[in-house]
C-alpha positions as a LaTeX table, in Angstrom:
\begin{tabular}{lrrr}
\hline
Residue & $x$ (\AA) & $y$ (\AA) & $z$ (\AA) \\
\hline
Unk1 & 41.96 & 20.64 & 38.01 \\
Unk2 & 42.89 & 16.91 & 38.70 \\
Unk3 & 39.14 & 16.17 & 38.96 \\
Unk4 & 38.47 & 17.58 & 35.67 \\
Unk5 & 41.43 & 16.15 & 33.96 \\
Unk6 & 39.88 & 12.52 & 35.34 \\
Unk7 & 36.44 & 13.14 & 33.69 \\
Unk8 & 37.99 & 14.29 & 30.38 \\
Unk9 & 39.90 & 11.47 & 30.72 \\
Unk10 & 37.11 & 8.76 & 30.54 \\
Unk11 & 35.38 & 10.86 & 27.32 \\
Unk12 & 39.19 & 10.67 & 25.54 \\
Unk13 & 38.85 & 6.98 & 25.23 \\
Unk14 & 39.38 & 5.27 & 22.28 \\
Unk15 & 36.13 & 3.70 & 21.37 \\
Unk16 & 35.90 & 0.78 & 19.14 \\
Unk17 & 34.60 & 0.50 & 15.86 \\
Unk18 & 32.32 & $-2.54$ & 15.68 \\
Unk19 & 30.71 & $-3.40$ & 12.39 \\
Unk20 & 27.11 & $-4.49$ & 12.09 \\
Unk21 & 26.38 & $-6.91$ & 9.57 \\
Unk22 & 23.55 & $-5.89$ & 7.04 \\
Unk23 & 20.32 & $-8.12$ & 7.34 \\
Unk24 & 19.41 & $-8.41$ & 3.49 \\
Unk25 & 15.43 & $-8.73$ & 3.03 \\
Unk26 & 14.49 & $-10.75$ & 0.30 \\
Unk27 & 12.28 & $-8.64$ & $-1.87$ \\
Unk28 & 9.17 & $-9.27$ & $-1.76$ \\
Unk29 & 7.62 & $-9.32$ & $-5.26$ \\
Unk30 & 4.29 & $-7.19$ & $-5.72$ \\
Unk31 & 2.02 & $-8.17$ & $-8.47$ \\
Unk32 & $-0.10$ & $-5.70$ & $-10.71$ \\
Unk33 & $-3.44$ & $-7.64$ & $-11.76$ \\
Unk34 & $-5.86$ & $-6.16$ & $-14.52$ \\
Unk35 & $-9.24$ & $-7.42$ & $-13.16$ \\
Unk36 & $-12.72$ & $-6.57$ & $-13.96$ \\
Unk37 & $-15.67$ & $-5.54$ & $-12.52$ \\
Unk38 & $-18.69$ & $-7.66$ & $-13.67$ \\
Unk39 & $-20.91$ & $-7.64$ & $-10.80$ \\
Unk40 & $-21.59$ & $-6.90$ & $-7.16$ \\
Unk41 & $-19.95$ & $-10.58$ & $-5.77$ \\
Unk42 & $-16.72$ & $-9.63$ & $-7.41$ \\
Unk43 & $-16.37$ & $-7.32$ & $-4.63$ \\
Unk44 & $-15.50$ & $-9.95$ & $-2.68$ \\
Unk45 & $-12.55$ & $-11.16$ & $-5.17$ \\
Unk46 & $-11.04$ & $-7.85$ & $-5.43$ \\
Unk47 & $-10.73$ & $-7.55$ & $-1.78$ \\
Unk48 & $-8.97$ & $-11.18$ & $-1.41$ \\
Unk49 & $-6.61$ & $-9.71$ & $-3.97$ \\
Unk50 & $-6.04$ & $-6.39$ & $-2.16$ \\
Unk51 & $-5.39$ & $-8.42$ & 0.94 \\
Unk52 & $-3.02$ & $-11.11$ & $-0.80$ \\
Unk53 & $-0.71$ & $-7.62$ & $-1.21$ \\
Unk54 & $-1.33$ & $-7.32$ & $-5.08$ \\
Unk55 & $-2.07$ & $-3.58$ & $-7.02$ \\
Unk56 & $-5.14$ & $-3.84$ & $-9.02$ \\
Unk57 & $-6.31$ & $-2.47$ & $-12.19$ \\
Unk58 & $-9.99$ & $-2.86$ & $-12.21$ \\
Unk59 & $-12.22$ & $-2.32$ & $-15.32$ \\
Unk60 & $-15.25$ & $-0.66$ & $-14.60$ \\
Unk61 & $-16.89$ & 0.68 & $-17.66$ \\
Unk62 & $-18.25$ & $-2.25$ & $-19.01$ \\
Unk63 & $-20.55$ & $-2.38$ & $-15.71$ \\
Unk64 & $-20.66$ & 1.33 & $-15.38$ \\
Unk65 & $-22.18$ & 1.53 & $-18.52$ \\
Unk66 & $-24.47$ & $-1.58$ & $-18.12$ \\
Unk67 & $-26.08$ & $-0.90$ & $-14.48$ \\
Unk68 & $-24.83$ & 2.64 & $-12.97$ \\
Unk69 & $-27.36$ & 1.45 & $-9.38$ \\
Unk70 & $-24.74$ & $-1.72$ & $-9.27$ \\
Unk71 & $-21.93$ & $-0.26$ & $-10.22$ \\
Unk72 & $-22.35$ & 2.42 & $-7.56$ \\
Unk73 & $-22.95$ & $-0.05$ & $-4.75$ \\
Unk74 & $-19.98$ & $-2.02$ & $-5.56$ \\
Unk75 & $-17.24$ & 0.96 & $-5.67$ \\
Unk76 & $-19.36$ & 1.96 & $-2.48$ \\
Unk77 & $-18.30$ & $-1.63$ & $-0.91$ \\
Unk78 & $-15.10$ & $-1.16$ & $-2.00$ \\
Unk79 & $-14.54$ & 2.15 & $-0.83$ \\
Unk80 & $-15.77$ & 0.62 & 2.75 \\
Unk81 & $-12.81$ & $-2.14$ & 2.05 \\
Unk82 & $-10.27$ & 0.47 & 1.16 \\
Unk83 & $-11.31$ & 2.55 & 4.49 \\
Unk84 & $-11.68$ & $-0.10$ & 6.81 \\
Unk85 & $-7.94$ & $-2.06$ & 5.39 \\
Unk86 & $-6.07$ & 1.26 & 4.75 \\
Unk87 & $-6.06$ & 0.40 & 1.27 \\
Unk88 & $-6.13$ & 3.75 & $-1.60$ \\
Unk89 & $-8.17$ & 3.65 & $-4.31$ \\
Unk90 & $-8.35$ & 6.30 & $-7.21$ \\
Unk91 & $-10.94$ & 6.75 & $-10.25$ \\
Unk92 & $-9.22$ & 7.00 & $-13.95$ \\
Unk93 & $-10.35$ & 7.69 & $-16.95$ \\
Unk94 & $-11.65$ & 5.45 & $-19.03$ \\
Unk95 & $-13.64$ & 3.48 & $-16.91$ \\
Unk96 & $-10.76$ & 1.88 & $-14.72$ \\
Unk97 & $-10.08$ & 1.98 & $-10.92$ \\
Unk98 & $-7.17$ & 1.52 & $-9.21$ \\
Unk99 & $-6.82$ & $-0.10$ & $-5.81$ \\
Unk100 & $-3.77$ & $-0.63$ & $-3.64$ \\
Unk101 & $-2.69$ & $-2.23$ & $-0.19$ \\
Unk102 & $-1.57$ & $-0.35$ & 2.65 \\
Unk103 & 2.10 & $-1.05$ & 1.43 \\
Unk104 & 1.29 & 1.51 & $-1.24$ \\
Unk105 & 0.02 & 4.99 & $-2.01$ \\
Unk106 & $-1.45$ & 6.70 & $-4.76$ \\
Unk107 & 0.01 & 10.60 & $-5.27$ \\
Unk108 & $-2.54$ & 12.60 & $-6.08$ \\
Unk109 & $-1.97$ & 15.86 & $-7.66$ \\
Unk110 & $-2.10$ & 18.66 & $-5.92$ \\
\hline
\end{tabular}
């Protein structure tokens, strides 16, 4: 009984209380830019945006409209962007995309 009186002992202890102090992250500020989509070489532009951590609006129509063979190679780049970064991008209605970094998700519904 001694024996088991010792071990009991040991997990009776009083333990301390020690206080960790919070590490406060400065927030880092996102930015939502309304771009749009003129041509094939502002591919390139969106993607530095993407990468720089902002959400993007992009306006489509105008070159939807205008060449459909262009416009469907350049949401094909970007779709290669979005797969190859981890980026999401979505198709809205009238004639905007939306595209945004890994940081963030777009909920689909189900």
């Amino acid at each position: 009984m001694a024996l088991l009186d010792d071990i009991f002992k040991v997990f009776r202890r009083q333990e301390e209380v020690v206080e960790v102090p919070e590490e406060t992250e400065e927030a880092k500020q996102v930015t939502v830019r309304i771009e749009t989509l003129r041509d094939f070489i502002d591919t390139e532009r969106i993607a530095r945006l993407l990468k720089e951590g902002n959400i993007v609006f992009l306006k489509v129509g105008e070159l939807q409209r205008h060449d459909l063979g262009e416009f469907q190679n350049s949401v094909q780049k970007l779709k290669r962007f979005s797969n190859q970064y981890g980026w999401d991008i979505v198709g809205m209605e009238e004639g905007y995309l939306v595209m945004t970094p890994n940081f963030a998700k777009i909920e689909r519904p189900r």
